[in-house]
Each structure stands twice: as C-alpha cells, then as structure tokens.
TIMI-2910 file (N, C-alpha, C, CB; in pm, 1 decimal, decimal comma, always signed):
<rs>
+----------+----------+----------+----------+----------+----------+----------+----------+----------+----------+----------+----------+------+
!      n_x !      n_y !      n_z !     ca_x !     ca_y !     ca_z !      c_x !      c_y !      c_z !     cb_x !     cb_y !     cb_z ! resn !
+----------+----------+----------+----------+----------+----------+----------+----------+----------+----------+----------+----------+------+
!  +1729,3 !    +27,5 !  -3084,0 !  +1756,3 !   -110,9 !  -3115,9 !  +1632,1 !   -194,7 !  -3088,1 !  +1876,8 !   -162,9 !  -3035,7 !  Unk !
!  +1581,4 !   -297,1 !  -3218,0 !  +1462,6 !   -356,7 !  -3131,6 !  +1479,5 !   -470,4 !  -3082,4 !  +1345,6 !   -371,7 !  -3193,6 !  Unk !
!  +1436,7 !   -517,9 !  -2970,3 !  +1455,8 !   -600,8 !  -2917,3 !  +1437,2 !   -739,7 !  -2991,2 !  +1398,1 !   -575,4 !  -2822,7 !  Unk !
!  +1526,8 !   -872,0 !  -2916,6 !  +1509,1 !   -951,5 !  -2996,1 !  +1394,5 !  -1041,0 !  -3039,4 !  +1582,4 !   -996,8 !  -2974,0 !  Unk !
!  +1352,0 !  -1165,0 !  -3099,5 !  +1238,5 !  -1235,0 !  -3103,3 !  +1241,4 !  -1311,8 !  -2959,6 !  +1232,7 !  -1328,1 !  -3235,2 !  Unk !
!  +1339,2 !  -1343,8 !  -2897,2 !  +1303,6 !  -1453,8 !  -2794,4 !  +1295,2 !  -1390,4 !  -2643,1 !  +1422,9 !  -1577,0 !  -2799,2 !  Unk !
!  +1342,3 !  -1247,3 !  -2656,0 !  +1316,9 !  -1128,9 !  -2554,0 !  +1163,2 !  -1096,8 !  -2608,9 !  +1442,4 !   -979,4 !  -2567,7 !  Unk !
!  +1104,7 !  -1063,0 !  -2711,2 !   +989,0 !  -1020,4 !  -2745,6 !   +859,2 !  -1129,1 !  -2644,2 !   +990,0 !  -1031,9 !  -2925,4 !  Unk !
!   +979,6 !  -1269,0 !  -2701,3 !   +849,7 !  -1407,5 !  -2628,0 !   +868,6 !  -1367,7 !  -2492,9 !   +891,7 !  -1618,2 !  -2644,5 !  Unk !
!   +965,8 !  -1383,3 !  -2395,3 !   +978,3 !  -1354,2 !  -2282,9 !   +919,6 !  -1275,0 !  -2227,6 !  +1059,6 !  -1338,0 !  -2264,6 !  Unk !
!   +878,7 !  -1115,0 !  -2265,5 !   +805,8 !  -1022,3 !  -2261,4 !   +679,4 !  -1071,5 !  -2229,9 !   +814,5 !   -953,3 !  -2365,3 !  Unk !
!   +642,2 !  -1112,6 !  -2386,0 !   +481,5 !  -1163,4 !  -2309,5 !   +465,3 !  -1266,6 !  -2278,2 !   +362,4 !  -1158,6 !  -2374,8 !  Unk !
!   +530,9 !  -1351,4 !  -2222,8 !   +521,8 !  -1453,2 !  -2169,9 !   +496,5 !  -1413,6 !  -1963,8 !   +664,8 !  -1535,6 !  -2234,3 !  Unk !
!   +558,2 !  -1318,9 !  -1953,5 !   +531,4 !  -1244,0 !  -1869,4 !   +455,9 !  -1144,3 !  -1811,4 !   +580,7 !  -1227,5 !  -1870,4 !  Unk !
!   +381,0 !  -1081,6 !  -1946,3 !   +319,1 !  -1048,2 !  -1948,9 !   +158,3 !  -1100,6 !  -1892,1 !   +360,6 !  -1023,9 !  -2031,3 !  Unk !
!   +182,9 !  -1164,8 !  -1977,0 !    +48,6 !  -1328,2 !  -1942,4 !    +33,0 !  -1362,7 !  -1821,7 !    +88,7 !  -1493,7 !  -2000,1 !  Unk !
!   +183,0 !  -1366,1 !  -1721,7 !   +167,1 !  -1454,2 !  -1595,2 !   +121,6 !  -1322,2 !  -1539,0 !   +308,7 !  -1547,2 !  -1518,2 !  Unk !
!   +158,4 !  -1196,2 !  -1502,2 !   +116,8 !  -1078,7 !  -1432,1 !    -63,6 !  -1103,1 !  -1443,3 !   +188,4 !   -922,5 !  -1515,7 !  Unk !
!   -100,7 !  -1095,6 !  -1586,3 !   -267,4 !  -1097,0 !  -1596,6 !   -344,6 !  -1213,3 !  -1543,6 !   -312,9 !  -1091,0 !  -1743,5 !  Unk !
!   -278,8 !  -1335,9 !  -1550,2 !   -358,0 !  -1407,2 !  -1514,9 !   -344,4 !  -1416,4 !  -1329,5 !   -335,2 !  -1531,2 !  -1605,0 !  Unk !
!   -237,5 !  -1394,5 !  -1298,1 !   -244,3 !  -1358,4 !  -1111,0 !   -344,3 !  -1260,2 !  -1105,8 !    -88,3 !  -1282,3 !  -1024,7 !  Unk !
!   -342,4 !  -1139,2 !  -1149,3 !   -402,6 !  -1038,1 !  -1131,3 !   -547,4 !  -1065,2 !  -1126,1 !   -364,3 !   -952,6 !  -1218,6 !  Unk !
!   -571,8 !  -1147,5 !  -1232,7 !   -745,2 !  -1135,8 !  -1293,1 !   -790,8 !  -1281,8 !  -1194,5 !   -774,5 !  -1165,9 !  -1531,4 !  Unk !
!   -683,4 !  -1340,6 !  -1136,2 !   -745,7 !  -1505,0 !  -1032,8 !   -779,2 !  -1377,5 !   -885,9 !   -545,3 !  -1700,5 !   -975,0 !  Unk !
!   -676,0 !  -1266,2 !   -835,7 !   -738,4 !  -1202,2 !   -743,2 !   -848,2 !  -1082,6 !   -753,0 !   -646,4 !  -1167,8 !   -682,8 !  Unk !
!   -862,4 !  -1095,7 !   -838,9 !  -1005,6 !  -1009,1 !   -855,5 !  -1122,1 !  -1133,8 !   -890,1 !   -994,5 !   -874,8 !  -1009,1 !  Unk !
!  -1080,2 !  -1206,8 !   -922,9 !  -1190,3 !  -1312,0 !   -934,2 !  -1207,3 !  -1367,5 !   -827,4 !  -1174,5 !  -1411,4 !  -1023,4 !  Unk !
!  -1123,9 !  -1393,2 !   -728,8 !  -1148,3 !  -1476,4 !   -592,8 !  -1177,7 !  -1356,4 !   -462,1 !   -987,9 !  -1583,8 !   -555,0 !  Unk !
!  -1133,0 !  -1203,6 !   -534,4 !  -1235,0 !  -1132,1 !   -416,6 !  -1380,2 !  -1062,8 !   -491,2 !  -1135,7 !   -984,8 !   -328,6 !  Unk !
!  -1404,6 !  -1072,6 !   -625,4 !  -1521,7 !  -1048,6 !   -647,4 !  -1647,9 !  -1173,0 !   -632,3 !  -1506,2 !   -994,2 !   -770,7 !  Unk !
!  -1610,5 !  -1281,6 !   -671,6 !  -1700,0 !  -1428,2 !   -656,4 !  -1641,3 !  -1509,2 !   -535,1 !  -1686,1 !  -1536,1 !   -805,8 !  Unk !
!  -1534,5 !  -1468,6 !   -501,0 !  -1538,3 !  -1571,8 !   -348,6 !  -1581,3 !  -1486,1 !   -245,7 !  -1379,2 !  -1640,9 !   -290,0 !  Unk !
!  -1569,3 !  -1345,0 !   -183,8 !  -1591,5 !  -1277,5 !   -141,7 !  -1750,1 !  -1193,5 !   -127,7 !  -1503,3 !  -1247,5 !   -176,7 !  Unk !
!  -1755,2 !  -1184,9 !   -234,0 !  -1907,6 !  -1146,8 !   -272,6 !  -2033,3 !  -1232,3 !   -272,5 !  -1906,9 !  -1107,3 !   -398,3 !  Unk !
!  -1992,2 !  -1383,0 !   -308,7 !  -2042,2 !  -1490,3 !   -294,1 !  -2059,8 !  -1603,8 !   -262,3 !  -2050,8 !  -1497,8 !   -325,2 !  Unk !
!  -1937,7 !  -1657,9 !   -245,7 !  -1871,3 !  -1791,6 !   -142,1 !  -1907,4 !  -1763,7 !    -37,8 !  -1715,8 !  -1820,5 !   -122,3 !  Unk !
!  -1849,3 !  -1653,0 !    -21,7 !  -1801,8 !  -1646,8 !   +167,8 !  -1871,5 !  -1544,1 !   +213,2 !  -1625,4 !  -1609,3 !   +220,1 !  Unk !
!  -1971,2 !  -1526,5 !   +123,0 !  -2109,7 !  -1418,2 !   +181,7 !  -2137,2 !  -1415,1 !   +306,9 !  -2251,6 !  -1450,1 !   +132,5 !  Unk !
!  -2180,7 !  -1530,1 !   +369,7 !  -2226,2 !  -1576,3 !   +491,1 !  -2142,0 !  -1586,3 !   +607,6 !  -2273,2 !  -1687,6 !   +471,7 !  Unk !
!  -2045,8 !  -1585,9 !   +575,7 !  -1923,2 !  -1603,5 !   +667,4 !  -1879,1 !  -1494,5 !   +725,4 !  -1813,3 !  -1654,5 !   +605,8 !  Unk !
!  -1878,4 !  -1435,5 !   +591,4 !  -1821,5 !  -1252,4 !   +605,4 !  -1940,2 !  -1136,0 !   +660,1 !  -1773,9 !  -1183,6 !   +418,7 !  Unk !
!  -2046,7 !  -1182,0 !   +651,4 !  -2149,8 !  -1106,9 !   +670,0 !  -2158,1 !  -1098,5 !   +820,1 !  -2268,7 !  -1158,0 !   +600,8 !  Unk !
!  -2096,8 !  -1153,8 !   +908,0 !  -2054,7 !  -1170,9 !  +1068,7 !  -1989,1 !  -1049,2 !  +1078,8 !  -1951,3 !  -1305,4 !  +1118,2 !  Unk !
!  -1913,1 !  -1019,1 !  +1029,8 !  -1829,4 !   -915,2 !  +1043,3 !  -1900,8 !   -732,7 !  +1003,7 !  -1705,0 !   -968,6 !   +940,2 !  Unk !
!  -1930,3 !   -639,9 !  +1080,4 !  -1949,5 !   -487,6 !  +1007,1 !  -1859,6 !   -434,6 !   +929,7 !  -1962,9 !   -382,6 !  +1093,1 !  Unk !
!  -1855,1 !   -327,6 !   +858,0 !  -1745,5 !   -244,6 !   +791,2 !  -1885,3 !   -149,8 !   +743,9 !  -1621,6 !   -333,3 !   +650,6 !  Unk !
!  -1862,7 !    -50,5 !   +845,3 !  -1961,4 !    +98,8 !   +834,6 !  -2110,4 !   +101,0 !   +838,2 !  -1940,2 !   +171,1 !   +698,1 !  Unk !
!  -2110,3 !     +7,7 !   +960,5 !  -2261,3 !    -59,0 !   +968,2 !  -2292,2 !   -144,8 !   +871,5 !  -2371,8 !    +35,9 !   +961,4 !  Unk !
!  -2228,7 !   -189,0 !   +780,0 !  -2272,8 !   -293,1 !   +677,7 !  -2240,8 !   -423,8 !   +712,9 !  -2215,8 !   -271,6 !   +547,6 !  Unk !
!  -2278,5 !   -537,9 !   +660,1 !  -2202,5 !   -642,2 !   +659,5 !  -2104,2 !   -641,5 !   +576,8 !  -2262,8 !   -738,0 !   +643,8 !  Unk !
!  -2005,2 !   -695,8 !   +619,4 !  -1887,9 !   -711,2 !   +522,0 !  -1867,5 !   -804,4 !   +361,5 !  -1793,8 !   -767,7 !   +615,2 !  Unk !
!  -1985,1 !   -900,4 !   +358,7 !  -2031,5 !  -1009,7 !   +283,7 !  -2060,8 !   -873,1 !   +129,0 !  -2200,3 !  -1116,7 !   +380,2 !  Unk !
!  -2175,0 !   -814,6 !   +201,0 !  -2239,1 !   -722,5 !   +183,4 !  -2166,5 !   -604,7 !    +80,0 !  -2271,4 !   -687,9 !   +312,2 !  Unk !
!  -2051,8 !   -537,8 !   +149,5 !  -1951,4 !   -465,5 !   +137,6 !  -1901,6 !   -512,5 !    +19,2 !  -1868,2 !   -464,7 !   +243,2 !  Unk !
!  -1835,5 !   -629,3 !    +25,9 !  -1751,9 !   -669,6 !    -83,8 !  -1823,5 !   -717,8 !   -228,2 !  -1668,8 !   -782,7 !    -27,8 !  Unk !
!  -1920,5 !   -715,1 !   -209,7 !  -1995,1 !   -780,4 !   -327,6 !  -2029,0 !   -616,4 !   -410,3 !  -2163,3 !   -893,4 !   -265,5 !  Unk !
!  -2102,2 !   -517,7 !   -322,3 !  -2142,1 !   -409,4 !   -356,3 !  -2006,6 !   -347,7 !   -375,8 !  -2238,0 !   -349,9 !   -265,2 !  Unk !
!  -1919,6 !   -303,3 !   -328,7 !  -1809,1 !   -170,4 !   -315,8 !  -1649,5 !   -267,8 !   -376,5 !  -1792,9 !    -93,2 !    -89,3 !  Unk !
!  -1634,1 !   -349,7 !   -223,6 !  -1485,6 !   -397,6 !   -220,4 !  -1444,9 !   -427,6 !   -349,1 !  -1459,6 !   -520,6 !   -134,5 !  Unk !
!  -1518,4 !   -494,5 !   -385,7 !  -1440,2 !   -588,3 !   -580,7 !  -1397,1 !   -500,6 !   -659,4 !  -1561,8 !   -676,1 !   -712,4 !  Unk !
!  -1553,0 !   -333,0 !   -645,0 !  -1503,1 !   -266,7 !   -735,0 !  -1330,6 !   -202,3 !   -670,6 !  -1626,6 !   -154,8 !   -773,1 !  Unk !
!  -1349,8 !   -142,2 !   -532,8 !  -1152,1 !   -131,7 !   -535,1 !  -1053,3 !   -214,8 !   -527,6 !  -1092,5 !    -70,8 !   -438,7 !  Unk !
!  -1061,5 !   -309,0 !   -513,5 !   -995,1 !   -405,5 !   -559,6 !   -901,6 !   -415,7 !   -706,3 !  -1087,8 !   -486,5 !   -555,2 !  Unk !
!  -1054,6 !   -399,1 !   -782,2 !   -999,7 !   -389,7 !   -927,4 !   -922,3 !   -247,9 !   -953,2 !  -1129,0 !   -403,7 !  -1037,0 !  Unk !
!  -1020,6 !   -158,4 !   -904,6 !   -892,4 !    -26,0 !   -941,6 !   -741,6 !    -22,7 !   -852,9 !   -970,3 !   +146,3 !   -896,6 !  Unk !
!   -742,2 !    -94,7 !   -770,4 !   -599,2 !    -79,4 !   -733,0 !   -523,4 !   -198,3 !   -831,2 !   -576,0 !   -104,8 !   -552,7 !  Unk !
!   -574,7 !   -319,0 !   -834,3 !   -517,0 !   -401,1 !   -902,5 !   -481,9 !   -334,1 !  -1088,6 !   -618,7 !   -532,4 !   -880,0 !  Unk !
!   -559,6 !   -244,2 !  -1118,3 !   -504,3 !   -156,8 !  -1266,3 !   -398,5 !    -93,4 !  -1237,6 !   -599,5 !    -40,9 !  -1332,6 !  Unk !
!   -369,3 !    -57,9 !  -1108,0 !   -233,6 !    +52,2 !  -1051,9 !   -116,8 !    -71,2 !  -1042,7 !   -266,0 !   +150,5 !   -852,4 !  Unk !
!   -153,8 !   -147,2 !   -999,7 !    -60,8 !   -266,7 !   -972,1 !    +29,7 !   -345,7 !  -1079,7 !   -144,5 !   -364,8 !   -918,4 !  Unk !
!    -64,8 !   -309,4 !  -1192,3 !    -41,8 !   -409,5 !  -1326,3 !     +7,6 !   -278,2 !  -1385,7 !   -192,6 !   -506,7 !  -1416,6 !  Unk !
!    +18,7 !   -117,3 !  -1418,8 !    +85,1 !    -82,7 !  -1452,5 !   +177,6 !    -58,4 !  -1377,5 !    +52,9 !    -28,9 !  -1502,8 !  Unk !
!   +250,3 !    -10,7 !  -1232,7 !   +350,2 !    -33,7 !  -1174,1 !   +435,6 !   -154,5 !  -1257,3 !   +308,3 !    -58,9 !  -1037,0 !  Unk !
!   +390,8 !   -287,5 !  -1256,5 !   +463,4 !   -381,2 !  -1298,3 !   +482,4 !   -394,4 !  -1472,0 !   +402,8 !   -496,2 !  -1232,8 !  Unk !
!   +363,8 !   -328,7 !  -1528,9 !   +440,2 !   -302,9 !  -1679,4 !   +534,8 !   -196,7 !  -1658,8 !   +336,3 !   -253,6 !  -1809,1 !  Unk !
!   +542,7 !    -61,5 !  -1592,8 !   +670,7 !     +0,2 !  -1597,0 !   +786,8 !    -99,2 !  -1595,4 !   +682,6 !    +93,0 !  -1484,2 !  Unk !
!   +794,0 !   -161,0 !  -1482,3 !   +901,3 !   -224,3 !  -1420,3 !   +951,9 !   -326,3 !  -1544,2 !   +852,3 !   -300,7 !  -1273,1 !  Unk !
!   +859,5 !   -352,7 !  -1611,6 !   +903,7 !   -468,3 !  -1724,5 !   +952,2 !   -392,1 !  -1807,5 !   +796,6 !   -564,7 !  -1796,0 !  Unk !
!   +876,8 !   -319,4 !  -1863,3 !   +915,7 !   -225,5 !  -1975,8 !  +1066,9 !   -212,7 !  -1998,0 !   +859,7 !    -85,0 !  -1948,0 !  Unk !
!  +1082,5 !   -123,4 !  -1832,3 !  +1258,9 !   -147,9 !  -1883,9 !  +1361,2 !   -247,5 !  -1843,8 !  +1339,4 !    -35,8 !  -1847,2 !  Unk !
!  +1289,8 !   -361,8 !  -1803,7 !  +1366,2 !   -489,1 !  -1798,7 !  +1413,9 !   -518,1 !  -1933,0 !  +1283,3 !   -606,8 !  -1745,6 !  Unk !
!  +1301,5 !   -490,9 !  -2056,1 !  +1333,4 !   -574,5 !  -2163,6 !  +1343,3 !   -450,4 !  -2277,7 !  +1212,8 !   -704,1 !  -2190,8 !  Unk !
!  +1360,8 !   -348,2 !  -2240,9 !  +1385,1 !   -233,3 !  -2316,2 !  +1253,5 !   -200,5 !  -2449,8 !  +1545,0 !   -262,3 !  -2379,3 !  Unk !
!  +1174,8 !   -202,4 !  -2340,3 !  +1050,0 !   -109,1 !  -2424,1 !  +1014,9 !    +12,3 !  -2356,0 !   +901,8 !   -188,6 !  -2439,4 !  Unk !
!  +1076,9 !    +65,2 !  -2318,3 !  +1063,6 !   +198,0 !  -2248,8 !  +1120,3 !   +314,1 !  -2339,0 !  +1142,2 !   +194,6 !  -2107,8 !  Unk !
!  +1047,6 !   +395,5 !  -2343,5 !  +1100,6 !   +545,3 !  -2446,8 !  +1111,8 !   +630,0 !  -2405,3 !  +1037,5 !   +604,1 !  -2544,4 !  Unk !
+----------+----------+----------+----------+----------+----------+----------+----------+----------+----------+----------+----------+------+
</rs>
C-alpha cells in the first residue's frame, strides 16, 4: 500500500528536522570545538595532546561517523513509523 501524500509530507518533514539537528552538532563540534573554543580546550590533555588540538584534528572526524550511525538508527525507526520499510 503506498503511503499517503500528507504521510509522504510528514516523512520528510521529519526527515529535515533529524538533518538539520544532526548537521548543527557536527557543526558546533567541528567549528566551535576545533575553533571557538580552541583555547579554552587546549587546557585540557587527551593522550598528551591538547584537547583544542584533538578535536579539530581527530574528534569532528568521530563525531561525524557516529552521528551517520545515529541518523540511520533514526531512519530505521521512521521508516516503520510511516511504513517505508520492506
């Protein structure tokens, strides 16, 4: 059965809000983290490094790969909210 037009909007309407949370916390730990709060964070070690340091070089990048695990977890979860699951 395919789903309807105003379930279809709902879908990505939701869709949308998941990406744009997702992509404000990778943006506020790759440029606030990496660069805002360089100086702040750089007080702190994590493996003899500074932490400022850390996050600009390493952290953002896991960040983002967990945040890809995160955003499909939650497309599963939608999927069969609104019956796009096969």
């Amino acid at each position: 059965m395919k789903p309807s037009h105003h379930t279809a909007q709902s879908y990505w309407k939701k869709n949308l809000r998941y990406l744009l949370i997702l992509l404000v916390i990778w943006f506020a730990v790759s440029y606030g983290a990496g660069i805002l709060f360089k100086d702040t964070l750089d007080t702190i070690q994590l493996g003899g490094f500074p932490l400022g340091f850390w996050f600009a070089q390493q952290g953002s990048i896991y960040v983002f790969v967990i945040l890809i695990f995160v955003y499909v977890h939650l497309m599963n979860r939608l999927d069969k909210k609104y019956g796009y699951d096969t």
